[in-house]
TINURO-167069 format. One record per residue: residue in three letters; x, y, z of N, C-alpha, C, O in turn. Coordinates in steps of 0.2 Angstrom, whole numbers, plus 2048, in hexadecimal, padded with zeros to 3 digits. Example, Ala and Ser with C-alpha at 12.3 -4.5 7.8 and 13.67 -1.06 7.14 Angstrom:
BEGIN
ala8427E482783E7EA8278427F08278477EF82A;ser8407F58238447FB824840800827843806828;
! end
This chain:
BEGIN
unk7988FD7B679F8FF7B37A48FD7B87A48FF7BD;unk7A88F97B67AF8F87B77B28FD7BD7B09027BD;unk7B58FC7C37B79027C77C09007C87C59047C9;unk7C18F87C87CA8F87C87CE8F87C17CC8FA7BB;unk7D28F67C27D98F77BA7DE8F47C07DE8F57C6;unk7E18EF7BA7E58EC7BB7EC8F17C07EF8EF7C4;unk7EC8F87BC7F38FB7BA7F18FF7C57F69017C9;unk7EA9007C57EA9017CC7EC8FE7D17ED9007D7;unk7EB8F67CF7EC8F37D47F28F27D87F48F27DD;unk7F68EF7D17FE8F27D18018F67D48068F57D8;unk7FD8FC7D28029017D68029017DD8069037E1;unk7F98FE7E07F88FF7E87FE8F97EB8018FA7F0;unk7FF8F37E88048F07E880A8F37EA80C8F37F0;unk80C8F67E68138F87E68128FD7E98169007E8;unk80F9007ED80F9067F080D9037F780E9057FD;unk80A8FE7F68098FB7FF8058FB8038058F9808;unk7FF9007FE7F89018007F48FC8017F38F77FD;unk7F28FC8087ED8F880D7E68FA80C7E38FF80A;unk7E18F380C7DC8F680C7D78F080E7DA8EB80E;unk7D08EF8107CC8EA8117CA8E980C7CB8E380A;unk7C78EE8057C48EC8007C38F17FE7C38F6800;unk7C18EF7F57C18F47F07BE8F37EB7C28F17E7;unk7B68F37E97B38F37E57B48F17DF7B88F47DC;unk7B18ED7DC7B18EC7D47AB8EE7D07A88F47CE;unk7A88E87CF7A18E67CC79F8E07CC7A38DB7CA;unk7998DF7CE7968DB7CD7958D87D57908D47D5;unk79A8D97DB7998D67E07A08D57E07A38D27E5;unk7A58D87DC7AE8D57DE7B18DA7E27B08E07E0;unk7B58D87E77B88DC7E87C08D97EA7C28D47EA;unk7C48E07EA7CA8DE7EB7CD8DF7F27CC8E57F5;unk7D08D97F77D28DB7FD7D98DB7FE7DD8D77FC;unk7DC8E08017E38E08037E58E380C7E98E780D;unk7E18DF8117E38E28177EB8E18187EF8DD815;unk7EB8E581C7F18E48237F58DF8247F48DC829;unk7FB8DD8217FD8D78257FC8D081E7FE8CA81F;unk7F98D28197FB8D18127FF8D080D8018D680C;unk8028CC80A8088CF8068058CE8008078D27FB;unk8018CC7FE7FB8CE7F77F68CD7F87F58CA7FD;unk7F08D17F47EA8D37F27E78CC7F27EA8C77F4;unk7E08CA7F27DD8C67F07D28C87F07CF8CB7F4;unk7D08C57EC7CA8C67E97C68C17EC7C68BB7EC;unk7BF8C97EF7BA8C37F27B48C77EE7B48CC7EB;unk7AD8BF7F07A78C37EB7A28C37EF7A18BE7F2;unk79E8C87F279A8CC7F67948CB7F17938CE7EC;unk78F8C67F77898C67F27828C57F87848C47FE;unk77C8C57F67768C57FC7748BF7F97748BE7F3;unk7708BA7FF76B8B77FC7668B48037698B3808;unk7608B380175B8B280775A8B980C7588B9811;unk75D8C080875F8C680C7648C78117648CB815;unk76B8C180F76E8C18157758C28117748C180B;unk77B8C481377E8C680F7848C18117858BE817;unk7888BE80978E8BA80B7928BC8087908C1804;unk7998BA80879E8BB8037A38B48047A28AF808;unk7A88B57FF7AA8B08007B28B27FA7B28B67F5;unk7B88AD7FD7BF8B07FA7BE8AB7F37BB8A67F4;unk7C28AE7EC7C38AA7E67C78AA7E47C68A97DE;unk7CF8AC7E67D28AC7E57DA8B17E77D98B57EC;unk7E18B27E57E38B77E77E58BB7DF7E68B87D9;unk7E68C27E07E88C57DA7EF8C17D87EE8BF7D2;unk7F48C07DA7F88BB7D57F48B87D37F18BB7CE;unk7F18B47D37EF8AD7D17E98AC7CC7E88A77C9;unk7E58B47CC7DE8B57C87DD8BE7C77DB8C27CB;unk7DE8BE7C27DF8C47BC7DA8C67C07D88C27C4;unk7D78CE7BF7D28D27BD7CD8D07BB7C78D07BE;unk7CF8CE7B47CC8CC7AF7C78C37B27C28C27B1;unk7CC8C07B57CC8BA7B47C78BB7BB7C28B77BB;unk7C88C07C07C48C07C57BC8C37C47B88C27C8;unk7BB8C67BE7B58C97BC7B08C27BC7AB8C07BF;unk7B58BE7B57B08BA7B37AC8B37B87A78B17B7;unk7B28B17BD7B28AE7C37A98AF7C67A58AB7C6;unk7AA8B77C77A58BB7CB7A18BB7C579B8BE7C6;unk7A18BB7C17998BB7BC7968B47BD7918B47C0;unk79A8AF7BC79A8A77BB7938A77C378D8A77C3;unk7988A87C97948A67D178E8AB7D07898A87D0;unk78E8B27CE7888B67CF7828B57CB77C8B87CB;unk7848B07C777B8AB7C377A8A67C67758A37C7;unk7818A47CA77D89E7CF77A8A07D377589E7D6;unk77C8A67D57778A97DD7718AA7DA76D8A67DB;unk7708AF7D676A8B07CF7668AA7D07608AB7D0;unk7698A47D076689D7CE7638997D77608947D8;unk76789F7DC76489D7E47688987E67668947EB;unk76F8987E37748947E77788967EB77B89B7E8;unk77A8967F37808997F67858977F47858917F5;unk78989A7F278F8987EC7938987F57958937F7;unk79589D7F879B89B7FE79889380279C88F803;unk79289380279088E807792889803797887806;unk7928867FD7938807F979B8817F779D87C7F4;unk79D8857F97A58867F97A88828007AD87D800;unk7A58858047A588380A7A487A80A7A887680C;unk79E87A80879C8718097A186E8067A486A809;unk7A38717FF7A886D7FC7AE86B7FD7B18667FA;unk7B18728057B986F8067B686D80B7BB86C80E;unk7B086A8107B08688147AE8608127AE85C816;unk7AB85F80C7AC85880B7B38568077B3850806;unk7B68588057BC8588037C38568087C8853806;unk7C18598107C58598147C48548187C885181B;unk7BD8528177B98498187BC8458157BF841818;unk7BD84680F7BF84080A7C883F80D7CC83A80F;unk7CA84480C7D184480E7D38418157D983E816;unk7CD84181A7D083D8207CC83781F7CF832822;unk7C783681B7C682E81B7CA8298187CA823819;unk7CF82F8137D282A80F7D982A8137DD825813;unk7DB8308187E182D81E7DF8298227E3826825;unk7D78288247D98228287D581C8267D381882A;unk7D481A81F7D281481B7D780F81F7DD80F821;unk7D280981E7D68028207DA7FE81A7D67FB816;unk7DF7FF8187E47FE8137E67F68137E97F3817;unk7E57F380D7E77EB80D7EC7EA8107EB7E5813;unk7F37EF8127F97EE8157F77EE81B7FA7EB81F;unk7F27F281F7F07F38257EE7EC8297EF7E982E;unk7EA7EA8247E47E38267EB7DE8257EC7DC82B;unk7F07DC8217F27D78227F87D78277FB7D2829;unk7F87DF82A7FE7DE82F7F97DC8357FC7D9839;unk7F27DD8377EC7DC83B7ED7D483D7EF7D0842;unk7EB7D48367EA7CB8377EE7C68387EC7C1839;unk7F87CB8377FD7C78387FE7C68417FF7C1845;unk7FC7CB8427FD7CE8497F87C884C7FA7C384E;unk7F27CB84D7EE7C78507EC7C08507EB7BC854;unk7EC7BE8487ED7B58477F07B18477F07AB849;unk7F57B68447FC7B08438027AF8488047AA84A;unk8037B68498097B384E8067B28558007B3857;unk80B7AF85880B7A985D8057A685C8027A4861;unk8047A48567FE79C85480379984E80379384F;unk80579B84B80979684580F79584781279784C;unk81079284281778F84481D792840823793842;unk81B79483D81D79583781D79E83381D7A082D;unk81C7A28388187A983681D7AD83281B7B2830;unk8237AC8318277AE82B8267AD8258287B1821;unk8227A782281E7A581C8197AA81A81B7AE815;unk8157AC81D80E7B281C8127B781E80F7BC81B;unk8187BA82181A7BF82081E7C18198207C7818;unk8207BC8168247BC8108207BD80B8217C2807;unk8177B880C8147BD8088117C180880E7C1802;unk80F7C680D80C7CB80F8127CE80A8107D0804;unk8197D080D81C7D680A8207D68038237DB802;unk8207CF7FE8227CC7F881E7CE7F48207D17EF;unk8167CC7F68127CB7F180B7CF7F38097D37EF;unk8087CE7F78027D27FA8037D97F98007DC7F5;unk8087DB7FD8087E380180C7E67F88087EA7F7;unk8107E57F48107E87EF80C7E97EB80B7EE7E8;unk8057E37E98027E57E47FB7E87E67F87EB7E1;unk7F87E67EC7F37E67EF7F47EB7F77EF7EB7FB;unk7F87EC7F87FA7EE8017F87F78017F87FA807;unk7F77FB7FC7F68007FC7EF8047FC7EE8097FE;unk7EB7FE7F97E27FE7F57E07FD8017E37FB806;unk7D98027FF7D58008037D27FB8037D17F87FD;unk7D27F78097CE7F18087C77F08047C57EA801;unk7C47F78057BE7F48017BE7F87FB7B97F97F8;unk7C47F87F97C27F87F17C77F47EF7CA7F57E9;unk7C87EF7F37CC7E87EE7C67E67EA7C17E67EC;unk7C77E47E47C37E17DF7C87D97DC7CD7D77DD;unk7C37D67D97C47CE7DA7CA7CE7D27CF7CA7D1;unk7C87D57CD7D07D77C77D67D77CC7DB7D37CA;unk7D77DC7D57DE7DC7D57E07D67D97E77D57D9;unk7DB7D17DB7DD7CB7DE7E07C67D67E57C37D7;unk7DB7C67D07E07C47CB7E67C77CA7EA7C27C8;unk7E87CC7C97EB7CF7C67F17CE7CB7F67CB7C8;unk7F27CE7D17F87CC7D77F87C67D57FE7C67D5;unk7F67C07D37F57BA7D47F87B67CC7F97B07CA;unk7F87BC7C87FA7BB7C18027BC7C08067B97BD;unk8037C07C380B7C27C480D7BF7C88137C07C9;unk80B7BB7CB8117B77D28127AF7CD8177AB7CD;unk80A7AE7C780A7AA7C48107AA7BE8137A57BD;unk8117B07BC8167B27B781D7B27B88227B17B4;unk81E7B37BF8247B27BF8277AC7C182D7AB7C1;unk8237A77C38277A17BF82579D7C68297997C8;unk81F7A07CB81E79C7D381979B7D481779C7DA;unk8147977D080D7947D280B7937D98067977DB;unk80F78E7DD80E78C7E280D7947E880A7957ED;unk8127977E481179E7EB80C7A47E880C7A97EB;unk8097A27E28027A37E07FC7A17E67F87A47EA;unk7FD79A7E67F87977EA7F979A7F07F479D7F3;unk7FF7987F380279A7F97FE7A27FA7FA7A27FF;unk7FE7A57F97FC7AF7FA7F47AD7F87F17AE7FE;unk7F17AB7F47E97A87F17E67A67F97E17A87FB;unk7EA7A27FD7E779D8037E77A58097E27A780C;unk7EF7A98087EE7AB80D7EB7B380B7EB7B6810;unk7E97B78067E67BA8047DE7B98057DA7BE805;unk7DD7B48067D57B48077D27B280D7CC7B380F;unk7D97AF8127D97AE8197D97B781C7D57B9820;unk7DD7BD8187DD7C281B7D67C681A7D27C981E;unk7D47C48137CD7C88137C57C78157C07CA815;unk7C87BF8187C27BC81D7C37BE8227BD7BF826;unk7C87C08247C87C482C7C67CB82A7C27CE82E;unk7C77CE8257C57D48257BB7D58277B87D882C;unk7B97D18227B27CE8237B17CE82B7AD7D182E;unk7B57C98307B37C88377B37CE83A7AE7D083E;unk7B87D28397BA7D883C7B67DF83A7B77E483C;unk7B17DE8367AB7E18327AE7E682D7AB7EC82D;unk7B57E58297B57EB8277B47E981D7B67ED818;unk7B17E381D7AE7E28167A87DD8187A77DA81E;unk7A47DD81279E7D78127A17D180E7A37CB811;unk7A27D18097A67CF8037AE7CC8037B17D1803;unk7B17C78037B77C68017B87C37F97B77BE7F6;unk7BB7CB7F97BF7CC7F07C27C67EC7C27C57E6;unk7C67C17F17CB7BC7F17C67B57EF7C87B07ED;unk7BF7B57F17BB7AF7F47B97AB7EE7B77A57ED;unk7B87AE7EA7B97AA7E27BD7A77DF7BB7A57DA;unk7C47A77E17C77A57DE7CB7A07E17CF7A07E6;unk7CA79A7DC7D07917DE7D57947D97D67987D5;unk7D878C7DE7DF78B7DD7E078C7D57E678C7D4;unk7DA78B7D07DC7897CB7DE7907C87E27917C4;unk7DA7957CC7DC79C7C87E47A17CA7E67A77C9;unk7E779C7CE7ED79E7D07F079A7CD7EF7997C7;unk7F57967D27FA7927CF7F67897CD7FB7857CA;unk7F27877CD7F17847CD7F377D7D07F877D7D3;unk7EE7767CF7F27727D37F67707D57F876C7D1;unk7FA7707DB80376C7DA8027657DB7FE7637DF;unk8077637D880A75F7D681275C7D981775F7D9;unk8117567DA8187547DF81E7537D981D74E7D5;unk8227567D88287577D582B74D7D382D74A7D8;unk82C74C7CE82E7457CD8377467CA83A7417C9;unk83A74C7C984174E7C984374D7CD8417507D2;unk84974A7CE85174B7D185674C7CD85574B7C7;unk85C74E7D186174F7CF8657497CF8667467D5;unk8697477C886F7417CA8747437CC8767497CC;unk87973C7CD87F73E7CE8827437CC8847487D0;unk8817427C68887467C388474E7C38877537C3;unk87F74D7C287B7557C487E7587CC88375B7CB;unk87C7577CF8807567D78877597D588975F7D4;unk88C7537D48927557D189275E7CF8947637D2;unk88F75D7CA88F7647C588E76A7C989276E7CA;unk8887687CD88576D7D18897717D688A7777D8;unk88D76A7DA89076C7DF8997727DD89C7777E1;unk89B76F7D68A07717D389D7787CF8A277B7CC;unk89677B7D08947817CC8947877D289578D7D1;unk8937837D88937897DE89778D7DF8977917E4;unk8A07847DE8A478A7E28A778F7DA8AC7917DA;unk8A278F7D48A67937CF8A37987CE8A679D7CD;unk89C7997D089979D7D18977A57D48947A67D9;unk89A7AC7CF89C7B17D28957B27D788F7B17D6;unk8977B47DE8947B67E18917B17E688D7B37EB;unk8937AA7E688F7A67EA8947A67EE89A7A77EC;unk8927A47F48977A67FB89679F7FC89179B7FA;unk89C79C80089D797805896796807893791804;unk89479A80B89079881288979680C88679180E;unk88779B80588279680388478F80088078A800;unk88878F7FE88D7887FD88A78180288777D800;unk88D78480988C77F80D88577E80C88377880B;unk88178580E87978280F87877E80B87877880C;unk8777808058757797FE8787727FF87676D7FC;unk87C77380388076A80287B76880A87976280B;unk87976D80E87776881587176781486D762816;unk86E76D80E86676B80C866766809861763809;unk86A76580586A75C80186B757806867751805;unk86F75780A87375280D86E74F81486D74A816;unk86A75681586575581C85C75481B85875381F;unk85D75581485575581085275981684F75581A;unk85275D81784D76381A84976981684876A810;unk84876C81B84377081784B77781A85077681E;unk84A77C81584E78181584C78681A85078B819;unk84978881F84878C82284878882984878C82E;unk84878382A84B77E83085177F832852780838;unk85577D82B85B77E82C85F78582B86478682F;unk85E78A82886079182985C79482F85F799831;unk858792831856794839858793841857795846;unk85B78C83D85E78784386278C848862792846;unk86478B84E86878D85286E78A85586D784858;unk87378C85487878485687778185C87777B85B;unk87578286087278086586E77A86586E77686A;unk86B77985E86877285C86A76D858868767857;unk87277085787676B85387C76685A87E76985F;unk87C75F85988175D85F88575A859883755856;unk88B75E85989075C854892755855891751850;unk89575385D89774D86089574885F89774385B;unk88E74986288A74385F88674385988273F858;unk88974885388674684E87F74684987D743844;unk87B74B84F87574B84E87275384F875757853;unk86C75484B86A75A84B86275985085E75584E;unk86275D85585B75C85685676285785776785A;unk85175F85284D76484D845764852840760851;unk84676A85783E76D85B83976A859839767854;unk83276A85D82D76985782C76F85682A770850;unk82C77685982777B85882C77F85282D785852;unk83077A84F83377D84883377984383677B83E;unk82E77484382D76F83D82677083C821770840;unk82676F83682077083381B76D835817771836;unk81976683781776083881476184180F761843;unk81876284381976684A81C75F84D81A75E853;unk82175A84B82275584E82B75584F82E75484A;unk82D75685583575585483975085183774A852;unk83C75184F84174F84A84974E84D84B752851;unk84D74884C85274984D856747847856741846;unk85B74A84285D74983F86774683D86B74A83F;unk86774083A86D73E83C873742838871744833;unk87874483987E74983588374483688574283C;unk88374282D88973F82A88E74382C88D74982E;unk89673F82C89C74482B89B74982789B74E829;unk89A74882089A74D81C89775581F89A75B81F;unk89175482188D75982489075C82A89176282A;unk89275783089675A83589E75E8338A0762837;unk8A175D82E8A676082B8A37688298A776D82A;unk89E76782689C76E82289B771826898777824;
! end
């Protein structure tokens, strides 16, 4: 038979009555020590002759009613030779495994900042390219997943959207250096398998192709006459576009340049090796037009 009522419990509430515990049935009791600002319900049960208990919740949170049925449910487990606190126990203790495995999982953003670190810089020439696509294109679609659960869908799936928006070639571009990162992942033993390794150029951007377009004259004309009408284009991109035409380079040669390498007098730009592509210095001649600009 029943031994609490909602209407008592309340009132020991409101009245501010302390206690360690207070019988129900079946194994429940209600606990409210010292130093408590509410009540809370534990179930007191024996098994292998050894006595456990274990907490199920707090009176806010789990009725009378709601605590009975709790305490019927565990006490046919026990009945059935289950330690219901011990598997309580196992549970938040593999629970709180999973929670630090997954804080300290190796994270695709993790490996490609590794492998920039370690491989690339001070060996390329160029490490601002792999870093454009580590954080343009890798790290949003893919930089969040543990490495071992990339699957060879989110390697298509990244490689589809770069294709969609209208960039084949930096399809390919991320394909080359996406499976450069997860080869290292393999050396570094934190996979068997790379996700990336099935997949050619054909399922990215496929082959390229050397461009047989130019622009004529009167495109030039137009082009140059759309800049300065152009809400929002500044001077300084203005010049660039004209010195990139006028000096046929590559664009990050010359927006990287340092004046230091331009000799306006003598008319000549002189271009590093360890900033050309090729790895071969270059000297490049500046027309008046260009020394103007």
């Amino acid at each position: 038979m029943a031994k609490l009522t909602d209407i008592q419990i309340r009132a020991w509430i409101k009245a501010g009555e302390h206690f360690e515990g207070r019988a129900d049935e079946g194994g429940l009791y209600i606990c409210f020590p010292k130093g408590y600002s509410a009540p809370f319900w534990r179930f007191r049960y024996r098994i292998a002759g050894k006595r456990r208990g274990m907490l199920i919740g707090s009176y806010a949170d789990l009725s009378l009613s709601k605590a009975r049925a709790t305490v019927k449910e565990l006490a046919a487990r026990v009945a059935l030779g289950h330690d219901v606190a011990g598997e309580k126990q196992a549970r938040k203790a593999e629970a709180l495994e999973r929670i630090e495995e997954e804080k300290n999982a190796l994270r695709v953003s993790d490996l490609a900042a590794e492998y920039f670190e370690r491989q690339i810089l001070g060996r390329w020439k160029h490490p601002d390219i792999l870093r454009r696509r580590i954080d343009k294109d890798i790290n949003p679609n893919i930089g969040d997943l543990k490495v071992e659960d990339v699957r060879p869908r989110h390697i298509d799936t990244m490689l589809q959207k770069i294709v969609a928006r209208g960039a084949p070639t930096v399809a390919n571009d991320v394909l080359r250096w996406t499976r450069r990162i997860f080869d290292y992942a393999i050396k570094r033993h934190a996979l068997e398998v790379n996700p990336a390794g099935a997949f050619e150029i054909v399922d990215a951007g496929g082959q390229e192709k050397s461009r047989e377009r130019w622009l004529t004259r009167d495109e030039l004309i137009r082009f140059f006459q759309a800049m300065r009408m152009a809400k929002g284009f500044s001077r300084e991109n203005e010049l660039t576009m004209k010195l990139l035409l006028a000096l046929c380079c590559r664009k990050m040669e010359l927006c990287g340049a340092p004046w230091d390498e331009f000799d306006l007098d003598g008319a000549v730009w002189h271009l590093p090796a360890e900033r050309v592509k090729n790895g071969d210095a270059i000297d490049i001649p500046l027309p008046p037009p260009a020394i103007e600009w």
